[in-house]
KESE-910739 format. One record per residue (C-alpha): residue in one letter; x, z, y. Coordinates in pm, whole numbers. Example, Ala and Ser with C-alpha at 12.3 -4.5 7.8 and 13.67 -1.06 7.14 Angstrom:
+---------+--------+--------+--------+
: residuo :      X :      Z :      Y :
+---------+--------+--------+--------+
:       A :   1230 :    780 :   -450 :
:       S :   1367 :    714 :   -106 :
+---------+--------+--------+--------+
This chain:
+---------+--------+--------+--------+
: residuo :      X :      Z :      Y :
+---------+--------+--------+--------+
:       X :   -559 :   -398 :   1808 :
:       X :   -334 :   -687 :   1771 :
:       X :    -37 :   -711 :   1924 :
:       X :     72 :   -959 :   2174 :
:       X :    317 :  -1162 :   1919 :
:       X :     26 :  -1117 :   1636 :
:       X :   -171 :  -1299 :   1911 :
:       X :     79 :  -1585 :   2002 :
:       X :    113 :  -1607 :   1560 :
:       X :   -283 :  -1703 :   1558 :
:       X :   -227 :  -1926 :   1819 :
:       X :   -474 :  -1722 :   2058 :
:       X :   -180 :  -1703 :   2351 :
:       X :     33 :  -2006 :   2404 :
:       X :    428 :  -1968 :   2309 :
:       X :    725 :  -2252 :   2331 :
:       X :    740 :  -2254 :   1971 :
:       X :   1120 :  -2311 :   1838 :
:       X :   1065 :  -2320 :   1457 :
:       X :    826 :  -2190 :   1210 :
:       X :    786 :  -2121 :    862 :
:       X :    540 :  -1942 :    658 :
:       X :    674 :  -1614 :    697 :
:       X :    814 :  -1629 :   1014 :
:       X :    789 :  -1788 :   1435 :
:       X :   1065 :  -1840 :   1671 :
:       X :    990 :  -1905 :   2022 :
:       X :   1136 :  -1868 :   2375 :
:       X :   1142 :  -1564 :   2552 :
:       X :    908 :  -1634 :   2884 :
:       X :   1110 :  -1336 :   3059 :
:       X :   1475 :  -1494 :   2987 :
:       X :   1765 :  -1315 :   3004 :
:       X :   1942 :  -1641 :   2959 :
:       X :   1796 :  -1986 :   2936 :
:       X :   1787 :  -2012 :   2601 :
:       X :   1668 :  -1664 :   2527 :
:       X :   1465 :  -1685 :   2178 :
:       X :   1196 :  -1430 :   2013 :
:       X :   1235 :  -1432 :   1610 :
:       X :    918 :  -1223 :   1419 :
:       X :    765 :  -1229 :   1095 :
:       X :    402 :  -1380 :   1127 :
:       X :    318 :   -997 :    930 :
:       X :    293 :   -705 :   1237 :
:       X :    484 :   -445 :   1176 :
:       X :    569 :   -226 :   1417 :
:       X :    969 :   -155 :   1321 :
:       X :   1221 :   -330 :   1141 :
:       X :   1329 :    -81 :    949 :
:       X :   1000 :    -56 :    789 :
:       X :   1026 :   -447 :    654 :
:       X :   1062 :   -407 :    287 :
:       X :   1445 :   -541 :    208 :
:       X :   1355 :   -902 :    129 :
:       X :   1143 :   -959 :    436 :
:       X :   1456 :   -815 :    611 :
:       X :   1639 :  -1039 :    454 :
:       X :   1442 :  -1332 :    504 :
:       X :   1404 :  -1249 :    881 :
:       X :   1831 :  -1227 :    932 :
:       X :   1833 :  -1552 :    712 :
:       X :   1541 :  -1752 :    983 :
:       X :   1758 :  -1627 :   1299 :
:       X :   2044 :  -1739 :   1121 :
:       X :   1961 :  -2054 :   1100 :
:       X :   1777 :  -2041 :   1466 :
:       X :   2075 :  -1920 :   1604 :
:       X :   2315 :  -2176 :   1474 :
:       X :   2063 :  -2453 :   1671 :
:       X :   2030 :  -2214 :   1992 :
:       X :   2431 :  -2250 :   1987 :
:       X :   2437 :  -2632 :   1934 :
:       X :   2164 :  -2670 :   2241 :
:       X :   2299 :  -2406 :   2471 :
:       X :   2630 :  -2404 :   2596 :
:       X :   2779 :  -2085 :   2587 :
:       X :   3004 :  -1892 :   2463 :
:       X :   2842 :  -1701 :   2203 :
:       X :   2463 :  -1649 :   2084 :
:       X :   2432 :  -1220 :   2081 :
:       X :   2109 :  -1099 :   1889 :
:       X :   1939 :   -729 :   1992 :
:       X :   1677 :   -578 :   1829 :
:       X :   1490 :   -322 :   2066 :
:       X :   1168 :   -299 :   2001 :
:       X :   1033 :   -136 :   2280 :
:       X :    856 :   -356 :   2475 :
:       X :    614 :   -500 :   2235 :
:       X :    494 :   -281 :   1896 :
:       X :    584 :   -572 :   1650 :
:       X :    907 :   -606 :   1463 :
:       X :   1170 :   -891 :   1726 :
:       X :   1506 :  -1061 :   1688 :
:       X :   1632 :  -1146 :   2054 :
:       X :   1880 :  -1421 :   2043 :
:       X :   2042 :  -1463 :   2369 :
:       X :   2320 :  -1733 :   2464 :
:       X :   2634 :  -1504 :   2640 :
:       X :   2898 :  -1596 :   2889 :
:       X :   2927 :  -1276 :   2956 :
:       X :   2843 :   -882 :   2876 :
:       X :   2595 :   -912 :   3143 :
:       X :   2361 :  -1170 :   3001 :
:       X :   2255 :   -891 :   2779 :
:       X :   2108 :   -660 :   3054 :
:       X :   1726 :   -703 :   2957 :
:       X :   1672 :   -615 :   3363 :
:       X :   1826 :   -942 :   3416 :
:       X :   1549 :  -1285 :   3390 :
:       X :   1589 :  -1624 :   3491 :
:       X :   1344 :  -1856 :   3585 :
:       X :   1241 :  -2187 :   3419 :
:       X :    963 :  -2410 :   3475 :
:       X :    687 :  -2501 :   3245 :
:       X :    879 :  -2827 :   3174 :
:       X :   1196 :  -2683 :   3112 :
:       X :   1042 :  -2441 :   2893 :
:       X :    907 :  -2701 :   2661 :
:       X :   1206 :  -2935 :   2679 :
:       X :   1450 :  -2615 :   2560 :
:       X :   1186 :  -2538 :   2285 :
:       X :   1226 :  -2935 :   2150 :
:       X :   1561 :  -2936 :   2142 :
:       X :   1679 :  -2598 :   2003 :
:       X :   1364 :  -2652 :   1756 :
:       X :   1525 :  -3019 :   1650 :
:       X :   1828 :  -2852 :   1543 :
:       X :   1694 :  -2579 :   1319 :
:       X :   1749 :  -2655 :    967 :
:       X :   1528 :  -2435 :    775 :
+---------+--------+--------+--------+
């Protein structure tokens, strides 16, 4: 069965879509820990990311990189922190999350955004990722 982020990849579930590549899909977090809160994947599901051969690794740390540096540039804050935990969904994620604070990282902390605020964040973190 295909996971939900395998799903969102196909375009069968909806996603603010940051930036995209052929490898990989960067899109906002619709449970935000911070506004600004961005998913990284490879488009391939796999489950871990310890089990992404070396250069996929590689390739994914490269894409949030570069996601990252636009998140920071759209987002004021005072640093962008990046988790990988893997729990909640079975399908290898890069959390990118703009910090003021230790506490922005508590995953049992969301805020909420409207539809349009959504898609406005997406557009302008997504115009400043240069790929």
């Amino acid at each position: 069965m295909s996971t939900l982020f395998t799903k969102i990849v196909r375009g069968e579930i909806p996603a603010y879509k940051v930036a995209e590549n052929s490898k990989f899909l960067a899109f906002l977090d619709i449970r935000p820990n911070a506004k600004g809160h961005v998913l990284c994947i490879p488009k391939k599901e796999i489950d871990k990311i310890w089990d992404l051969e070396a250069e996929m690794y590689q390739e994914l740390m490269r894409f949030t990189r570069c996601v990252a540096i636009a998140l920071e540039k759209t987002v004021s804050c005072k640093r962008v922190g990046m988790a990988v935990v893997g729990l909640e969904v079975p399908h290898t994620h890069v959390h990118l999350i703009p910090l003021n604070e230790m506490g922005d990282m508590d995953f049992s902390n969301n805020v909420e955004m409207s539809d349009e605020e959504f898609k406005e964040l997406a557009a302008s973190i997504g115009s400043k990722v240069d790929l």
